[in-house]
VEXZAPA-675796 format. One record per atom (N, C-alpha, C): residue in three letters; x, y, z. Coordinates in steps of 0.1 Angstrom, whole numbers, padded with zeros to 4 digits, always signed. Layout:
REM VEXZAPA-675796
ALAXYZ ...
//
This chain:
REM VEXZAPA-675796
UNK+0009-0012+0000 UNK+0000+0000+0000 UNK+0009+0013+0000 UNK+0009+0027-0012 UNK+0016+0033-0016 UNK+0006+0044-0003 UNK+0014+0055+0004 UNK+0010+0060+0016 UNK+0007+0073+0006 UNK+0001+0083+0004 UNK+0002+0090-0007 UNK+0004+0104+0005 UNK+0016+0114-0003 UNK+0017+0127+0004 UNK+0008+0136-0009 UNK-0003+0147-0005 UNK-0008+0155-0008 UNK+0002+0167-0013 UNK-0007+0176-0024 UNK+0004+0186-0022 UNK+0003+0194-0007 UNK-0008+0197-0002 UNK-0012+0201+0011 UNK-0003+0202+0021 UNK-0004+0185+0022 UNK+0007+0180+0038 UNK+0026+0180+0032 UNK+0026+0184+0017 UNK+0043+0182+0009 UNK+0049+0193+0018 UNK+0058+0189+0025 UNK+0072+0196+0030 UNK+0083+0192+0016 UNK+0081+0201+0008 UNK+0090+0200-0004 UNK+0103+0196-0002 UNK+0113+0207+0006 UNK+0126+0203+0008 UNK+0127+0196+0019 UNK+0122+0184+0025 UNK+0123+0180+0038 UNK+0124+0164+0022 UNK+0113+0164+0016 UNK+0112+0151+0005 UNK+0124+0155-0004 UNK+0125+0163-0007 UNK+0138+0162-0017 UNK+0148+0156-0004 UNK+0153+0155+0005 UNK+0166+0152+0013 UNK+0161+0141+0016 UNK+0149+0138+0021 UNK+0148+0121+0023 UNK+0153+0114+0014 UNK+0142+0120+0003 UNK+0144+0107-0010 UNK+0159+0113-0014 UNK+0166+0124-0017 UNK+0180+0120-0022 UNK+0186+0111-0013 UNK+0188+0109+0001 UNK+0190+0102+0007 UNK+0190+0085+0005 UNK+0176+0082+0006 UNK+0171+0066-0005 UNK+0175+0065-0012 UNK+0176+0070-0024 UNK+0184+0071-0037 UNK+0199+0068-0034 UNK+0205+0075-0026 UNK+0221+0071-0023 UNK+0228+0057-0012 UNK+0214+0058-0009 UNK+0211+0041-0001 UNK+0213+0033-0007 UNK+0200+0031-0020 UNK+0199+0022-0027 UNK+0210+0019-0041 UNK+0218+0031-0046 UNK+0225+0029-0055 UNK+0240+0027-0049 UNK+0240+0029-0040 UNK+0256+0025-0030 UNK+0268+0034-0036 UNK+0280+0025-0042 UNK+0290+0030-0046 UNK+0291+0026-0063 UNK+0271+0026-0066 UNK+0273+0023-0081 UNK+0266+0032-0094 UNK+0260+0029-0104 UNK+0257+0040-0110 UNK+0242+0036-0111 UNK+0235+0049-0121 UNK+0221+0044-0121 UNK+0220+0058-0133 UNK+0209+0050-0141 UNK+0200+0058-0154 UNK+0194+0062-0155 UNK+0188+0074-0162 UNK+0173+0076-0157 UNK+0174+0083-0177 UNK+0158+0081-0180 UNK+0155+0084-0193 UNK+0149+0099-0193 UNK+0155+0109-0195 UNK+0142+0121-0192 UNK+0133+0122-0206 UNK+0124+0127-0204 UNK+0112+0127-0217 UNK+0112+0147-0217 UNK+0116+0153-0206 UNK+0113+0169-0206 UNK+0096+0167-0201 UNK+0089+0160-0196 UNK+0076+0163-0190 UNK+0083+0163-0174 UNK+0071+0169-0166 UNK+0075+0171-0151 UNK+0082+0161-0149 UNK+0077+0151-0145 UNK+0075+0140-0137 UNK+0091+0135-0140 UNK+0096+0132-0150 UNK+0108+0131-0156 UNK+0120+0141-0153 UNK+0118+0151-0157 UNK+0125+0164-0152 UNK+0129+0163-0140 UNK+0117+0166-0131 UNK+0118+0166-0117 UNK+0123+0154-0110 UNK+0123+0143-0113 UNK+0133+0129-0111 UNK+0150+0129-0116 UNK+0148+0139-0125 UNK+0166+0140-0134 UNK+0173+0145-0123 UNK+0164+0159-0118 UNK+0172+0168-0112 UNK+0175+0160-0094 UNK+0163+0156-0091 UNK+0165+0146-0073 UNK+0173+0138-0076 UNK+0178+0128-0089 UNK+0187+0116-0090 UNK+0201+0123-0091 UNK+0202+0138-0097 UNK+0215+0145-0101 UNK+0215+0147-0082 UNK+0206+0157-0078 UNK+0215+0159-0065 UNK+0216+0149-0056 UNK+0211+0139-0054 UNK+0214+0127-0049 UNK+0229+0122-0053 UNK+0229+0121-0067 UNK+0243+0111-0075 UNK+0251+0118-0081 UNK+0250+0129-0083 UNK+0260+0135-0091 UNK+0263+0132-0107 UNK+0276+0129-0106 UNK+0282+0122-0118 UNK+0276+0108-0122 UNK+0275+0104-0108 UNK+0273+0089-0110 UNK+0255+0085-0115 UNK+0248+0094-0122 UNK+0234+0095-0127 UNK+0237+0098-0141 UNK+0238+0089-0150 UNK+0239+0089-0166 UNK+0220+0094-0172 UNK+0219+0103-0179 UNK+0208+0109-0182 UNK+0210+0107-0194 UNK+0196+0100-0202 UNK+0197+0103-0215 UNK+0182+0102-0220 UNK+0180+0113-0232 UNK+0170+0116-0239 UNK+0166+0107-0248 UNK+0157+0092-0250 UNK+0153+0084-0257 UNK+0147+0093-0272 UNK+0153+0092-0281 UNK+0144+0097-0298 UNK+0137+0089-0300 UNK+0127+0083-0298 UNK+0117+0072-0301 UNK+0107+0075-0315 UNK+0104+0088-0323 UNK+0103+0091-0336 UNK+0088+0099-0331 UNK+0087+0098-0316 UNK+0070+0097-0315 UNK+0073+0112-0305 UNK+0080+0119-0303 UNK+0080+0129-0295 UNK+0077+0142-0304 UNK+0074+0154-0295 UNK+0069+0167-0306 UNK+0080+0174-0311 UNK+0074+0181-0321 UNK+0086+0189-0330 UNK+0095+0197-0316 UNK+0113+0191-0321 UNK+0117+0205-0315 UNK+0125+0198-0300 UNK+0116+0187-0296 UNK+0115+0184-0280 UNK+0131+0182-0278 UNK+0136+0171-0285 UNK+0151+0164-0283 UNK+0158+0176-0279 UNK+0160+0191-0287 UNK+0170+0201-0288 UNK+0163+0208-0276 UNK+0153+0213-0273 UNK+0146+0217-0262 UNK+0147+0210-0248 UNK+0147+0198-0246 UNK+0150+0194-0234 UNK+0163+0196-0235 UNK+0173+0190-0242 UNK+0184+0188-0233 UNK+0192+0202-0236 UNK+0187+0215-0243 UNK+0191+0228-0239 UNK+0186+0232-0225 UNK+0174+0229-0220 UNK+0170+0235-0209 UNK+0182+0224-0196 UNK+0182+0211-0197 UNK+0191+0206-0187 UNK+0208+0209-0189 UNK+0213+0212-0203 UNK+0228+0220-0202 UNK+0226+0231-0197 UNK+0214+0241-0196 UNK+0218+0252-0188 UNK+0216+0252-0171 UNK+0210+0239-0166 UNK+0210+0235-0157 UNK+0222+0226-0151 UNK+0231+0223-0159 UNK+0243+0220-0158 UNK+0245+0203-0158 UNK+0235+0197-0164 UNK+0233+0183-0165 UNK+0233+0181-0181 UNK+0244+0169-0179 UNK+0243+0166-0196 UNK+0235+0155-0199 UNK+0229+0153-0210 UNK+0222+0148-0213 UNK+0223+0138-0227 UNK+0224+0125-0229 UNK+0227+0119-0245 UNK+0215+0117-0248 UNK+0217+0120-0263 UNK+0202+0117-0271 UNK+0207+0102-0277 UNK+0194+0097-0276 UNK+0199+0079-0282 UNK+0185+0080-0292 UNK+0187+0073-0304 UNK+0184+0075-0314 UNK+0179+0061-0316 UNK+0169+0059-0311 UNK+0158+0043-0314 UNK+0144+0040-0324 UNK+0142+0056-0331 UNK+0132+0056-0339 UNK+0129+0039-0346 UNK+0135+0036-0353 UNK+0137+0026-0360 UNK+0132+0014-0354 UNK+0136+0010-0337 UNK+0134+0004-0329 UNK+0116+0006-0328 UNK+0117+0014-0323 UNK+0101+0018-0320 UNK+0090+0017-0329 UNK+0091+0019-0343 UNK+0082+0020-0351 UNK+0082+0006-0359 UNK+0097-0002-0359 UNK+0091-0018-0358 UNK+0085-0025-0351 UNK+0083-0020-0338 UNK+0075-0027-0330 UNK+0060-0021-0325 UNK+0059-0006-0333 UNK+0045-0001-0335 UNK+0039-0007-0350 UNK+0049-0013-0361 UNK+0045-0016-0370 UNK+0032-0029-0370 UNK+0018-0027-0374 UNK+0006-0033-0375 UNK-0003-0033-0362 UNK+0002-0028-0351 UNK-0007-0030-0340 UNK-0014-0018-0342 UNK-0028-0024-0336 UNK-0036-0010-0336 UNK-0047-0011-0321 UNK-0048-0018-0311 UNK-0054-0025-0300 UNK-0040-0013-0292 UNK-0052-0004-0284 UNK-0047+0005-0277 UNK-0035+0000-0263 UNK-0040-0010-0261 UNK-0033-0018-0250 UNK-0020-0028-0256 UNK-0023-0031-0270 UNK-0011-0039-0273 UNK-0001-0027-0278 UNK-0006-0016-0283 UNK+0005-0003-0285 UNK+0011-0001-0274 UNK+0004-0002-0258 UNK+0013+0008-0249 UNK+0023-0006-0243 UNK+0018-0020-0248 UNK+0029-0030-0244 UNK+0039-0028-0254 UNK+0040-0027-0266 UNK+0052-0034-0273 UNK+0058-0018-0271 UNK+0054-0008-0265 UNK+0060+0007-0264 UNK+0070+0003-0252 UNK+0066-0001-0238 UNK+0070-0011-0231 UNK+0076-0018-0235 UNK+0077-0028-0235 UNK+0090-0036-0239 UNK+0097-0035-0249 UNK+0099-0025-0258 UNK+0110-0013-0267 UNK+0116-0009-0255 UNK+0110+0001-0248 UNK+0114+0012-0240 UNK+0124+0000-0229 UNK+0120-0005-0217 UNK+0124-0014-0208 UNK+0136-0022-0213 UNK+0130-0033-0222 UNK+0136-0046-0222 UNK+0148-0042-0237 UNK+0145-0038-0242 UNK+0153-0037-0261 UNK+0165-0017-0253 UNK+0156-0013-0261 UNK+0168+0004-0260 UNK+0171+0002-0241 UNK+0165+0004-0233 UNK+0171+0005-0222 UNK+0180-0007-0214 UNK+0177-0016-0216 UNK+0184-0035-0212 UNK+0198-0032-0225 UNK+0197-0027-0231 UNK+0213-0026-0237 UNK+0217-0014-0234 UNK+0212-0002-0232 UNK+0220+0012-0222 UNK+0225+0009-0214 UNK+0217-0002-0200 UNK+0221-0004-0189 UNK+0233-0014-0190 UNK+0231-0022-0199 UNK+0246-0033-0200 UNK+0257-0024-0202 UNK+0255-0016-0217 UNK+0268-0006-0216 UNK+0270+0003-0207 UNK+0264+0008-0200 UNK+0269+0018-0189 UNK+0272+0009-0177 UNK+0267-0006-0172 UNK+0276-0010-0160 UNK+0266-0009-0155 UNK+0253+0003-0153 UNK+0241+0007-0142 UNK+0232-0004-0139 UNK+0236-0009-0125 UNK+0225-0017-0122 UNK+0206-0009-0118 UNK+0208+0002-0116 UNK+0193+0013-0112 UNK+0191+0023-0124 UNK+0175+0019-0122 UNK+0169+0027-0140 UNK+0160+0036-0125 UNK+0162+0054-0129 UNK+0154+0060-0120 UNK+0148+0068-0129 UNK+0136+0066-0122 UNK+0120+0070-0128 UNK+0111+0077-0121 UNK+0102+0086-0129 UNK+0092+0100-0125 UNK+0080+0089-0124 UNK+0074+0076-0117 UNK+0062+0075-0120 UNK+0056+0081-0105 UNK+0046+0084-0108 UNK+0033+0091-0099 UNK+0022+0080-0097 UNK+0019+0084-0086 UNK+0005+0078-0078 UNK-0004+0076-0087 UNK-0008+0086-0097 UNK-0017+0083-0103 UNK-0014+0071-0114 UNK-0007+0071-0120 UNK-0004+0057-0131 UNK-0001+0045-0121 UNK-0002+0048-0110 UNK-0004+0034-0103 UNK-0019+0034-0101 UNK-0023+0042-0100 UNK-0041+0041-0101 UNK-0048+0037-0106 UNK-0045+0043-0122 UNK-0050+0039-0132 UNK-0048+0029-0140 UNK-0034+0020-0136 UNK-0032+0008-0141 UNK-0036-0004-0136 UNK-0037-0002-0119 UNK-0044-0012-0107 UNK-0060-0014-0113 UNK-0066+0001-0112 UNK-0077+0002-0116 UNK-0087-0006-0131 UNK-0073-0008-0140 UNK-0076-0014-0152 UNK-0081-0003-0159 UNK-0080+0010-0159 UNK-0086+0023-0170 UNK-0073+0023-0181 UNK-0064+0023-0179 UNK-0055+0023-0191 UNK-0038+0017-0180 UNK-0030+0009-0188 UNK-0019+0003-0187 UNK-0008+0009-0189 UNK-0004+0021-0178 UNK+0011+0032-0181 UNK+0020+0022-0185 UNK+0029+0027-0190 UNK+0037+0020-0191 UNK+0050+0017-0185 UNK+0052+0027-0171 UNK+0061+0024-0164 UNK+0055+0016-0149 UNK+0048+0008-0151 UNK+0041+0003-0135 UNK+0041-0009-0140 UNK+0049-0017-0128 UNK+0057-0033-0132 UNK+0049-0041-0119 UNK+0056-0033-0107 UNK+0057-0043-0094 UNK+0045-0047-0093 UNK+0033-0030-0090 UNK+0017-0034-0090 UNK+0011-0047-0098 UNK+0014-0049-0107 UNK+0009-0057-0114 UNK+0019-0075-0115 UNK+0025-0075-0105 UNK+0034-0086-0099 UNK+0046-0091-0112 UNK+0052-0075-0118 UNK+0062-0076-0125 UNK+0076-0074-0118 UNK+0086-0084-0122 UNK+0101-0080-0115 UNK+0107-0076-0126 UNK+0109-0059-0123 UNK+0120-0058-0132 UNK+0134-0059-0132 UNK+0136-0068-0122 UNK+0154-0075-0120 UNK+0151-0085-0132 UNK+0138-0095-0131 UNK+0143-0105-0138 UNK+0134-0097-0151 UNK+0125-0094-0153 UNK+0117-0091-0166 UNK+0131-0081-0180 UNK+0141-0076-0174 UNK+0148-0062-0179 UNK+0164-0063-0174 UNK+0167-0071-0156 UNK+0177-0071-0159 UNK+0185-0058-0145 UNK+0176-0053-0144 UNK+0176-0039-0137 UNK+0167-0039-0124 UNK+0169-0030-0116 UNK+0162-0024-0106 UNK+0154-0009-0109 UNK+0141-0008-0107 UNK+0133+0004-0105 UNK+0135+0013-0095 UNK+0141+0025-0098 UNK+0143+0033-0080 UNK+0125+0044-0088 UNK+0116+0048-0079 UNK+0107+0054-0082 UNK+0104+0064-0067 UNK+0109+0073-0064 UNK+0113+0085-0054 UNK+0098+0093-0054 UNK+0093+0095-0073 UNK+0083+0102-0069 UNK+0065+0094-0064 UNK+0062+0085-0060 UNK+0053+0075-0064 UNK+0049+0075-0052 UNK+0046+0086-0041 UNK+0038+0088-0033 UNK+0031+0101-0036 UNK+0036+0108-0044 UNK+0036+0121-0051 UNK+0018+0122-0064 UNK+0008+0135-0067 UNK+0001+0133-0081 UNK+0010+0148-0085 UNK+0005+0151-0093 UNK+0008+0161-0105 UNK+0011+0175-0099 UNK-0003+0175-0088 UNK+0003+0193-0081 UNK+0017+0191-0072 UNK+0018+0179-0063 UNK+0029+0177-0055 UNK+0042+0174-0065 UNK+0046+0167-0078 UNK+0057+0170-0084 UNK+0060+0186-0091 UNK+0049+0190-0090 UNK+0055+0205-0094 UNK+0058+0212-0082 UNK+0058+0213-0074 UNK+0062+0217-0061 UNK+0074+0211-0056 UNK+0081+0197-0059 UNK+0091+0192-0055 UNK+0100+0202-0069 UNK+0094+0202-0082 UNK+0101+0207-0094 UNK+0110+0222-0089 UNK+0099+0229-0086 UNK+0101+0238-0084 UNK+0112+0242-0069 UNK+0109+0233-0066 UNK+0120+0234-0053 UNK+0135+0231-0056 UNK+0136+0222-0064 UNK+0148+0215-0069 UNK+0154+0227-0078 UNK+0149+0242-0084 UNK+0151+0249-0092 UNK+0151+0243-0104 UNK+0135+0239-0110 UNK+0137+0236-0121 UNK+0129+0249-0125 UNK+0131+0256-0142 UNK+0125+0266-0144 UNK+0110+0262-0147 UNK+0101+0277-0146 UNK+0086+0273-0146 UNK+0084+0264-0158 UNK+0091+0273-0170 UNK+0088+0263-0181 UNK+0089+0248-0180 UNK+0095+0241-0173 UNK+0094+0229-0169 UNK+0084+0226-0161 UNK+0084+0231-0148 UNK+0081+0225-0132 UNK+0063+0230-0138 UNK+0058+0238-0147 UNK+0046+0244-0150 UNK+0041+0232-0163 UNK+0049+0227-0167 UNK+0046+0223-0179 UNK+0034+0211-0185 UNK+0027+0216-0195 UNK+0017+0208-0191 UNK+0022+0190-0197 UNK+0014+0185-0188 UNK+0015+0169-0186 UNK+0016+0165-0203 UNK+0024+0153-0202 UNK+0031+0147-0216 UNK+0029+0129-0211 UNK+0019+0121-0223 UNK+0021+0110-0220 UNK+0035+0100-0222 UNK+0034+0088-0213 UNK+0049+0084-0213 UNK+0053+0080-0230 UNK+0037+0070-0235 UNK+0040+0068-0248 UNK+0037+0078-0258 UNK+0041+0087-0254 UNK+0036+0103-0265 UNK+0030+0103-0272 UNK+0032+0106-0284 UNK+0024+0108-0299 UNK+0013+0093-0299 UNK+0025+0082-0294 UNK+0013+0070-0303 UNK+0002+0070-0291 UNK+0005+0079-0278 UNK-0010+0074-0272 UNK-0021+0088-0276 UNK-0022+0095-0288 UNK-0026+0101-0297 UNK-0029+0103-0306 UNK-0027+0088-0314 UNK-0029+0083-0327 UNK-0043+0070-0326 UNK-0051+0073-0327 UNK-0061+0060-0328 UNK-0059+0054-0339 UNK-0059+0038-0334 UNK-0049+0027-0347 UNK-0038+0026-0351 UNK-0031+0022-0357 UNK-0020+0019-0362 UNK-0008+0029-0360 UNK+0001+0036-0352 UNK+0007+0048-0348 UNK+0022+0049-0361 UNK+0019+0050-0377 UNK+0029+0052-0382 UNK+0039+0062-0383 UNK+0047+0060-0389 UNK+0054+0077-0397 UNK+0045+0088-0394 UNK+0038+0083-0410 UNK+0029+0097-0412 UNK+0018+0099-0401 UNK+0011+0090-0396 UNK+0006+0092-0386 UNK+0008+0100-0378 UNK+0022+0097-0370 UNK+0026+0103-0359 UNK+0027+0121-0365 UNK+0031+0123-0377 UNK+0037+0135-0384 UNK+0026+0143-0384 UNK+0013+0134-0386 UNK+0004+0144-0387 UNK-0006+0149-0374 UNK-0005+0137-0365 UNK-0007+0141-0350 UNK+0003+0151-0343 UNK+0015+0155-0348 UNK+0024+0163-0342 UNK+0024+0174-0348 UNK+0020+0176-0365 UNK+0016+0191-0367 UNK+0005+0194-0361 UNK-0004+0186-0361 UNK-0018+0193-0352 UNK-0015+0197-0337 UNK-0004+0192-0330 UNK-0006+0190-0317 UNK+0005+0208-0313 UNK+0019+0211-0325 UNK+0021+0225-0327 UNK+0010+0228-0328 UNK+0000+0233-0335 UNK-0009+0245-0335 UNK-0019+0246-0321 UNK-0024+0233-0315 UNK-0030+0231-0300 UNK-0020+0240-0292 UNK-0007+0237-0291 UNK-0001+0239-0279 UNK+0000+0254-0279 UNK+0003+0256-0293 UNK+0006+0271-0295 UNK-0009+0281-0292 UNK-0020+0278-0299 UNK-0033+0284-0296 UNK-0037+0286-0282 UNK-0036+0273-0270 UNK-0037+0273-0265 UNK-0031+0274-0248 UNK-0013+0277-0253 UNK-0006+0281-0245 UNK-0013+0291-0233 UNK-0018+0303-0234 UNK-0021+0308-0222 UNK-0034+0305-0221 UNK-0041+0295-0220 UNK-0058+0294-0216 UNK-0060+0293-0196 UNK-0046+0286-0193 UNK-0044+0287-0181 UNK-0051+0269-0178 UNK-0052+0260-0184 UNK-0059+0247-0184 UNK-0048+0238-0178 UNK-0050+0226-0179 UNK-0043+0219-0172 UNK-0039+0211-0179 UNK-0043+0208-0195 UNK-0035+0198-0202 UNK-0045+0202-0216 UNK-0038+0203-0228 UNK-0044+0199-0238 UNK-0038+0192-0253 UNK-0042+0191-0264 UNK-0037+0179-0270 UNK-0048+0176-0280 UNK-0041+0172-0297 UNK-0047+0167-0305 UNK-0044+0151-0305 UNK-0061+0148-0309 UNK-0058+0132-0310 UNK-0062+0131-0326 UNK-0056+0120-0337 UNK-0059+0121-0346 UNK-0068+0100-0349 UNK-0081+0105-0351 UNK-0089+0096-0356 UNK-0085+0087-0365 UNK-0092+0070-0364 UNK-0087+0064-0375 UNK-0097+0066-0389 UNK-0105+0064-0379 UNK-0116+0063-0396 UNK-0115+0076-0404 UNK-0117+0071-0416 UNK-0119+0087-0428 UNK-0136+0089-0428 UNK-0129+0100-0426 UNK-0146+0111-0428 UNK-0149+0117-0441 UNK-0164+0119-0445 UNK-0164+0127-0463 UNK-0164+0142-0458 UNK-0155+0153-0468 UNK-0152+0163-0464 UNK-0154+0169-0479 UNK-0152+0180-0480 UNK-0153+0182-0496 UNK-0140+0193-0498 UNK-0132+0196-0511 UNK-0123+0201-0513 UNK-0122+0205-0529 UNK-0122+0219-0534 UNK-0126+0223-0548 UNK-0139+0214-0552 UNK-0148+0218-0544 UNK-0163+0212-0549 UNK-0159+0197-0551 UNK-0155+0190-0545 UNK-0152+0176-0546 UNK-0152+0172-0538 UNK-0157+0156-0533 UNK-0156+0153-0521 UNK-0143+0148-0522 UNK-0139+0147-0505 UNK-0129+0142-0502 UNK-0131+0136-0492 UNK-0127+0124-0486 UNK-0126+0114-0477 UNK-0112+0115-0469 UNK-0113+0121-0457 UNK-0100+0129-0448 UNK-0098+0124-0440 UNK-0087+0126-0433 UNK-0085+0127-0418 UNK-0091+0135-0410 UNK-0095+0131-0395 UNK-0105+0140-0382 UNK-0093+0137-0369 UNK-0090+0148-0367 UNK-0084+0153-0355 UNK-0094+0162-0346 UNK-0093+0153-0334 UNK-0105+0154-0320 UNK-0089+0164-0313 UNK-0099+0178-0308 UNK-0087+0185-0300 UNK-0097+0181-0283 UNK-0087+0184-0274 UNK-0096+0177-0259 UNK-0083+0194-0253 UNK-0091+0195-0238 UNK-0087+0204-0235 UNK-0097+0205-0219 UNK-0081+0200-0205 UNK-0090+0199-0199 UNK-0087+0208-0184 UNK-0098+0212-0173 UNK-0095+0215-0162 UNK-0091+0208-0157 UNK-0084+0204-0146 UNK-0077+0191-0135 UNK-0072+0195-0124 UNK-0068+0193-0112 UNK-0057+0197-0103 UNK-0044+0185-0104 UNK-0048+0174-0105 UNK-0044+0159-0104 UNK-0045+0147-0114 UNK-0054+0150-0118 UNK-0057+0144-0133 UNK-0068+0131-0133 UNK-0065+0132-0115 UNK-0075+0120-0111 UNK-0092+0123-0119 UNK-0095+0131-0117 UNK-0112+0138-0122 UNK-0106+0153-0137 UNK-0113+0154-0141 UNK-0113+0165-0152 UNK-0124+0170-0164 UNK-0127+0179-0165 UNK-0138+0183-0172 UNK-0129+0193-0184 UNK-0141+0192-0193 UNK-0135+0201-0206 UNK-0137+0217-0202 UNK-0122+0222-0203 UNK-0121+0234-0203 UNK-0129+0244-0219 UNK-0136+0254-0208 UNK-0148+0263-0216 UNK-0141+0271-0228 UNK-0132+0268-0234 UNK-0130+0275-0248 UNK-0142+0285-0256 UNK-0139+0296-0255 UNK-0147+0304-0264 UNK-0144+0304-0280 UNK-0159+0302-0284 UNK-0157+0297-0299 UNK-0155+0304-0309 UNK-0144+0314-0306 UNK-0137+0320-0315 UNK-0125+0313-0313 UNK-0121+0307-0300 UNK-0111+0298-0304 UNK-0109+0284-0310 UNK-0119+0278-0304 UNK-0120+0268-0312 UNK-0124+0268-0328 UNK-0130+0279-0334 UNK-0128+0283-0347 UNK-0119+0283-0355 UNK-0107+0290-0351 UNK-0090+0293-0350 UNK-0086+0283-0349 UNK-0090+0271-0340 UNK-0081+0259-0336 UNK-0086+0246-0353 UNK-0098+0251-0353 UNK-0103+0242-0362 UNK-0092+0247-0383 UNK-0093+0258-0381 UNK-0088+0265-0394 UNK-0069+0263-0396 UNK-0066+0269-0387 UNK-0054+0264-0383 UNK-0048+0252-0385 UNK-0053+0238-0380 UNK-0052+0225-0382 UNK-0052+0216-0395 UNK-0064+0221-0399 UNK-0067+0218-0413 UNK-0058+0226-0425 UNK-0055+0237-0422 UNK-0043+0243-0431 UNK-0031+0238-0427 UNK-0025+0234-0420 UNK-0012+0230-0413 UNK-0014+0211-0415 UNK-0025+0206-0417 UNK-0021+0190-0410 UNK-0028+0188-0430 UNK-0021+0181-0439 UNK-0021+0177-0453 UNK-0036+0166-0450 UNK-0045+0168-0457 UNK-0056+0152-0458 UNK-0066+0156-0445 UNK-0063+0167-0436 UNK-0073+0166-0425 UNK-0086+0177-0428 UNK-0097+0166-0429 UNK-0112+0176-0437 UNK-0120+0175-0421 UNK-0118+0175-0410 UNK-0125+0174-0399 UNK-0123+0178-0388 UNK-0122+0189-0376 UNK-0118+0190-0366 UNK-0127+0194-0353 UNK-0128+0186-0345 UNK-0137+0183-0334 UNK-0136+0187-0322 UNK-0142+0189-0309 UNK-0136+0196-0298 UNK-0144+0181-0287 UNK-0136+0176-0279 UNK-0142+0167-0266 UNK-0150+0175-0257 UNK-0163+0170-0252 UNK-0170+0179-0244 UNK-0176+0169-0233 UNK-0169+0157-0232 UNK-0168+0150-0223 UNK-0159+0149-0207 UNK-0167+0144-0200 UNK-0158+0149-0184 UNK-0150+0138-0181 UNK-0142+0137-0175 UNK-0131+0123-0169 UNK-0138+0120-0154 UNK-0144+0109-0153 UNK-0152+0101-0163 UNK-0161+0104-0165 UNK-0169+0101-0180 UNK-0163+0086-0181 UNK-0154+0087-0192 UNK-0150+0099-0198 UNK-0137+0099-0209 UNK-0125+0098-0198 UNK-0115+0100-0203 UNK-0101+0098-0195 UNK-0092+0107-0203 UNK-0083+0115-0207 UNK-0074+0127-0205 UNK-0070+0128-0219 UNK-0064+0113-0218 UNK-0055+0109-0231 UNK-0069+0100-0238 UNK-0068+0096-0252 UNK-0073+0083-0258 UNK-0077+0074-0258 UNK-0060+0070-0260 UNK-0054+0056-0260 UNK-0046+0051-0248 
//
């Protein structure tokens, strides 16, 4: 039973010195990994495993082909001026053969999983010597995985997985008494800048948990131009999370007096504190006008653009 601290009851710097503390318990006089993605939860784990370990905390940025324009050169500028280096490892190839034909939401976020775990990370950790992989999971993807609402992809033990023997490695997980307002409070304590410690929430399997069906190339390309013009439109709404999801089925749309049979990108956009409950944030429809015109000029084949007006629950945040 995971004890959960509130942001309420969070003594921020009292938990950063414990858990750095744990962390230097459990890694001894050896090394340990951690993957950062640039979402909080990640971030805020880089920087507790850095002041915990120092040198001895190898960080690196996974390219998996499915992250947003920009991200790779954006995170790891924001952690070199933080004074943490950061390697980019370059696994597209890896990832998109093993997203190749699945389209069963749950068998995407497995074989994303065992890419991520067992294949790119189980050969990092052999070459670096690191017996400890250190990870941003939260309370809540232990929730929602226990619960059976969707399968994170970083939650092993709950579900009676060892990742000594499943990977090879040990899980250190520091933040996982922690939800979403309490890691930005630890973020922010550690001096991560707002643009991080504020930033809105990023799934672990990114793009493809935003592709309904089959998460290709183009796919992903065209869920990630749509998802630029969301973020950008809707940077100051002051919301808690928002995001294009791109439909599988073709819709009839018309184009020079012709029909055309398109792509439909669903934008969602939601209030939250925690992410546990959430309702659709009230967009005024001059924006969503904008958001709809925008999309369809920017995303090639897309004749459709939709707005979620559903609450969590019984929708849920993400999709897929």
């Amino acid at each position: 039973m995971i004890t959960e601290i509130t942001a309420q009851q969070l003594n921020a710097e009292r938990f950063i010195n414990e858990k750095a503390e744990e962390i230097k318990s459990i890694v001894g006089d050896g090394w340990a990994i951690n993957a950062l993605s640039g979402g909080v939860d990640s971030s805020t784990v880089t920087l507790l495993g850095h002041r915990a370990l120092g040198d001895r905390l190898k960080t690196v940025f996974i390219e998996n082909g499915l992250m947003r324009s920009g991200e790779a050169e954006q995170v790891t500028g924001f952690f070199h001026d933080l004074g943490v280096r950061v390697e980019v490892i370059d696994a597209r190839e890896e990832f998109f053969a093993a997203l190749k034909g699945v389209t069963d939401p749950e068998a995407k976020r497995e074989a994303i999983t065992q890419t991520f775990y067992r294949e790119v990370f189980g050969r990092l950790v052999r070459e670096s010597g690191a017996k400890h992989l250190l990870q941003g999971t939260i309370l809540t993807d232990i929730d929602e995985t226990v619960a059976g609402i969707k399968r994170q992809h970083n939650v092993f033990e709950q579900l009676g997985i060892d990742p000594q023997q499943a990977f090879g490695y040990k899980i250190i997980e520091p933040l996982i008494q922690l939800r979403k307002d309490g890691v930005r409070k630890v973020g922010q304590a550690l001096g991560l800048p707002e643009a991080l410690f504020n930033r809105i929430p990023f799934p672990g399997p990114a793009l493809a948990a935003r592709v309904i069906g089959e998460a290709t190339p183009d796919r992903i390309e065209a869920v990630r131009k749509a998802t630029e013009v969301v973020e950008r439109l809707l940077a100051g709404c002051g919301a808690f999370q928002y995001m294009a999801i791109l439909h599988e089925d073709r819709v009839t749309g018309m184009r020079e007096g012709q029909r055309d049979f398109g792509q439909q990108i669903e934008v969602r956009c939601w209030d939250s504190v925690d992410a546990r409950t959430a309702t659709p944030t009230r967009l005024s429809f001059d924006t969503l006008d904008q958001l709809g015109q925008e999309i369809i000029a920017a995303v090639p084949g897309v004749v459709s653009v939709t707005y979620n007006i559903s609450s969590k629950p019984p929708s849920t945040i993400e999709a897929v």
